[in-house]
N, C-alpha and C positions, 0 to 999 in steps of 0.2 A: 789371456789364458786363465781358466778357471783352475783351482787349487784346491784341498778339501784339507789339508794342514791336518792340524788335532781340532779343527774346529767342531762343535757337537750341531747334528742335524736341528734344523726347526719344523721338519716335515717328513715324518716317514711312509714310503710307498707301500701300502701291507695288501699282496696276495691272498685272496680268503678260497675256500675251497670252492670247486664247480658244480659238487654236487653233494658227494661223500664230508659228512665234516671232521674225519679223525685225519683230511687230507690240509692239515695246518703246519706249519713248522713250531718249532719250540719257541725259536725264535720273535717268529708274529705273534705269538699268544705275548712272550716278554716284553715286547714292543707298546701292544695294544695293551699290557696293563702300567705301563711306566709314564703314557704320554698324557697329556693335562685332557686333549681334546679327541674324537674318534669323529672324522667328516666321514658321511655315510651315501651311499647312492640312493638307496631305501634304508629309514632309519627301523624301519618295520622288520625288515631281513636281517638286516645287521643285528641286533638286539637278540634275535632267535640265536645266533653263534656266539655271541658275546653271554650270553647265559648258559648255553650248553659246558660253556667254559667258566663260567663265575665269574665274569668279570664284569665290574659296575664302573663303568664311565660315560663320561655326555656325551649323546651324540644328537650332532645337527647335518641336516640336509646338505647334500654339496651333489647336484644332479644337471642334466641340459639343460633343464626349465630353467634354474636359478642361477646357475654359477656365474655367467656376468654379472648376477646382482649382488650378492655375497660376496664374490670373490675379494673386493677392495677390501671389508671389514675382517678376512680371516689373515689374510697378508699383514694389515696393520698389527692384529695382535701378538702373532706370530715375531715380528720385530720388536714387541716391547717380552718375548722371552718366551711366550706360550709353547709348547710343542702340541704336534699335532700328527694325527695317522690320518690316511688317503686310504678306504674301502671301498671297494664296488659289491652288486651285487654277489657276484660268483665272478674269481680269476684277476687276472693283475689290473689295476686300475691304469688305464689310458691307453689299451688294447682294445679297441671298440667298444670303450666305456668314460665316464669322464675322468678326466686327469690331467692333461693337456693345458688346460688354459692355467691352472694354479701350480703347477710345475715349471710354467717356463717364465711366470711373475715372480715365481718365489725366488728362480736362479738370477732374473733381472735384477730381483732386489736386494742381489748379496749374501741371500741365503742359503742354506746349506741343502739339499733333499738329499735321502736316502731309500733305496729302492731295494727289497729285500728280496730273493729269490722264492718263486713259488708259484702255485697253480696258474694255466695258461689252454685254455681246451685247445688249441689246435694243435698245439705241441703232442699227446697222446693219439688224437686222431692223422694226426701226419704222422707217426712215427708206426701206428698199426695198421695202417693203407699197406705197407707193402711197396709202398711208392721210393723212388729215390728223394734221399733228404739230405745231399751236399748239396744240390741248391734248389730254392724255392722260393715263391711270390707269395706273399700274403698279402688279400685282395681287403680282409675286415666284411663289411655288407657292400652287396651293390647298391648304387641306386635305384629305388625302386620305380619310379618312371623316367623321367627324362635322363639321357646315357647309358640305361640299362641294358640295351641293345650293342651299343658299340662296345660297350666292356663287357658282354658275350662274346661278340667275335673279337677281341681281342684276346681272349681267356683262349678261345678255340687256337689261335694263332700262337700262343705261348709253347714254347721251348721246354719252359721249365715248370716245375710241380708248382701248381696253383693251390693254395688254400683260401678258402672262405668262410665267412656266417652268412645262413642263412634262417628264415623264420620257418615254424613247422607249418603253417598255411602258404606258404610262397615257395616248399621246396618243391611240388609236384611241378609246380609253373616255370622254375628254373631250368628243371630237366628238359621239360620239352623246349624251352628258346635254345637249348643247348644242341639238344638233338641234330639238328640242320646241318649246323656249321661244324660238327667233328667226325671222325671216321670211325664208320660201325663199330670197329674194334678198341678206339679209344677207351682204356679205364676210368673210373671213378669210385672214390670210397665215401659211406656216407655213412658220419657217426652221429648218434642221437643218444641222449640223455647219458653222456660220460659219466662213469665212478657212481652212478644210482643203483637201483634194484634195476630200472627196465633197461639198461645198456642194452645198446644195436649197433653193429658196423654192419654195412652191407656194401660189397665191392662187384663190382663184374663192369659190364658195357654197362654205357650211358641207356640203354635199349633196357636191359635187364633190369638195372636200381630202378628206373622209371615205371615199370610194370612191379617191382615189387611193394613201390610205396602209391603206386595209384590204387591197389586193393586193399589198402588201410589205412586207420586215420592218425595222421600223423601227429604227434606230441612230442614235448621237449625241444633243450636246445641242440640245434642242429652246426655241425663241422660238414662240409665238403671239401673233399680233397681228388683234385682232378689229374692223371697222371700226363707229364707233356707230349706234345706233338711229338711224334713220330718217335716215341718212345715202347 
């Protein structure tokens, strides 16, 4: 049984915003200026919000390329006392982003993590679907070849409210594998570039979003939000 006592974190989880940057907590800003280290997903992006806010600390890479390679040297320092913050691009770190593998070494290795509430895009795009939100699948990205098929029609067969990520060049292609296997009437919501200047939700049949976004070119990040069978 894991216990968290008066012990102090050696790793904080810090939500950074999805698009809008005045969407931070107080909190995370206090976080991100108290910890020795700032792991970054892009130390390029991160640095943009960390100055919009004045805040000067190190940051090094912590991304899918690397994180097996790194990961052993930030663990070790972090046990001789270092503290350190976990950023992704845009939204909660280990939500279809990296986080995962240096969260659950940190907890093997007796350490403490702390996971702060805060930005999440599909939280916003599920919640203005329209769609029911007492229960719900979050799918993250399909794969994009091999099983992408069968977790279509799976998604098609689902009960309950599906959500996804998808890329703005792969959502016209989604729609159409989709098309097939659901019923004319089935809804879908589909949010793009949340909390920016160009915000888009666009809801109707799967028939309608898909003629709406095959006459334009699509940009940003993309939420889909599928409502379930025979709902």
């Amino acid at each position: 049984m894991d216990t968290q006592g008066s012990r102090k974190p050696s790793l904080f989880i810090v939500p950074t915003p999805i698009g809008n940057l005045a969407d931070i907590t107080l909190r995370a800003l206090d976080v991100l200026r108290q910890v020795n280290t700032i792991l970054a997903e892009d130390t390029r992006t991160s640095a943009t919000l960390l100055r919009h806010y004045q805040i000067e600390k190190p940051l090094q890479s912590f991304h899918i390329f690397n994180e097996h390679k790194v990961l052993r040297g930030f663990i070790d320092r972090m046990k001789k006392g270092e503290v350190m913050a976990l950023v992704s691009d845009a939204g909660t770190p280990g939500i279809s982003d990296p986080g995962f593998l240096i969260i659950r070494e940190a907890l093997t290795e007796g350490l403490m993590v702390e996971c702060l509430p805060g930005p999440t895009a599909f939280v916003p795009a599920l919640v203005k679907s329209g769609f029911p939100t007492d229960r719900f699948v979050f799918e993250g990205f399909l794969p994009h070849k091999k099983g992408r098929q069968t977790a279509i029609k799976q998604i098609a067969d689902e009960e309950r409210v599906v959500v996804l990520y998808e890329s703005p060049h792969r959502l016209v292609k989604l729609l159409e594998q989709l098309g097939p296997f659901v019923d004319a009437t089935r809804r879908i919501s589909v949010s793009r570039e949340l909390t920016k200047v160009f915000e888009e939700t666009v809801t109707g049949t799967v028939a309608e979003v898909l003629l709406h976004f095959k006459q334009k070119d699509v940009k940003g990040e993309i939420v889909v939000v599928i409502d379930g069978k025979g709902k």
